[in-house]
C-alpha positions, 0 to 999 in steps of 0.5 A: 776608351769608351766603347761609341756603339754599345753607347748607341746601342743604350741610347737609339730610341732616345737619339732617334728622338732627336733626328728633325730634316735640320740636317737635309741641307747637307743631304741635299748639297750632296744630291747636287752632284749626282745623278739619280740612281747613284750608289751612296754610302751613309757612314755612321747611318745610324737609324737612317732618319732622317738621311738615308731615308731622304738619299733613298728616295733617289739613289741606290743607298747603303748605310753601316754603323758600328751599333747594332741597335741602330741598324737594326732600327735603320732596316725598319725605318728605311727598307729601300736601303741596304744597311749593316754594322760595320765599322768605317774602317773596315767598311766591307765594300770594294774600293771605286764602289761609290759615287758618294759617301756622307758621314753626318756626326759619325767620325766626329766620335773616332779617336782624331788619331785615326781620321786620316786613315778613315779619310783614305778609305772614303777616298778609295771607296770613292769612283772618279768623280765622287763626292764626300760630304763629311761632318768634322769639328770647327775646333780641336777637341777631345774627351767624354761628355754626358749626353741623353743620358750616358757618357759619350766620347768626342775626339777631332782637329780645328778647322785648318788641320781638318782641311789638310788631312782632306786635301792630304787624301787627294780631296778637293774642297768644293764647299764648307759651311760652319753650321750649329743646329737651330734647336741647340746651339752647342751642337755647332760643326764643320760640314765639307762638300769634297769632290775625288 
């Protein structure tokens, strides 16, 4: 299998190259259910653009991604945030930690085989109440892609096997929206406000 963070790693300054404030309506929606100075982890941060560089302008933001190159570009993007390589499976924080966790584009490059098991550790993560606000397939997919220039791999459920594994952890859907990015139109997935 294809290994998503040296792939990150190739590829940062071309992917940062892509980031626009498209995304920050789902950053926003998150926002609305806490209040300021709230501790949030950004899953899957990449180069914290442009997410964990907004979330910090108001909470106490902590971003982990699996590619070294990314973190290291999030240090410097964002400095009011606290950023490590760490996988989402083994996060390194303590459980009831935060008050909100945002996985943008991230789990969607997990083998789907192992979403529920990232899902249970979100949900462990989380204080009561907290909130996730995730990034998921609308369709079933899987399998590798050429993308900005190198293969990358995609895996994740449709729609309704998604929502079950959500509501299997405990979560309680409060939002979803089935949004494509306005710059390409391939790039189309489930986004899920999910409250703990």
């Amino acid at each position: 299998m294809i290994d998503v963070g040296a792939k990150y790693d190739k590829i940062a300054g071309e992917y940062l190259k892509t980031k626009t404030d498209d995304t920050l309506i789902f950053a926003r929606k998150l926002e609305e259910q806490l209040e300021p100075g709230s501790r949030i982890l950004d899953a899957g941060c990449g180069a914290g653009i442009p997410i964990a560089k907004y979330l910090s302008g108001k909470f106490e933001v902590f971003g982990i991604d699996i590619s070294a190159k990314q973190i290291e570009l999030a240090k410097r993007l964002v400095p009011n945030a606290k950023f490590k390589k760490a996988d989402m499976l083994e996060p390194g924080f303590e459980n009831e930690y935060f008050d909100g966790i945002i996985c943008m584009y991230s789990l969607i490059h997990v083998d789907r085989r192992k979403h529920l098991e990232i899902l249970r550790k979100f949900y462990e993560l989380l204080k009561t109440p907290g909130y996730l606000l995730v990034c998921m397939h609308l369709e079933e997919s899987e399998g590798e892609e050429d993308y900005l220039g190198t293969k990358m791999f995609w895996s994740g459920y449709g729609r309704k096997r998604n929502i079950e594994l959500l509501k299997k952890c405990g979560f309680t859907i409060l939002w979803e929206k089935d949004w494509a990015n306005p710059r390409d139109s391939n790039d189309r997935h489930l986004f899920l406000l999910c409250g703990k």
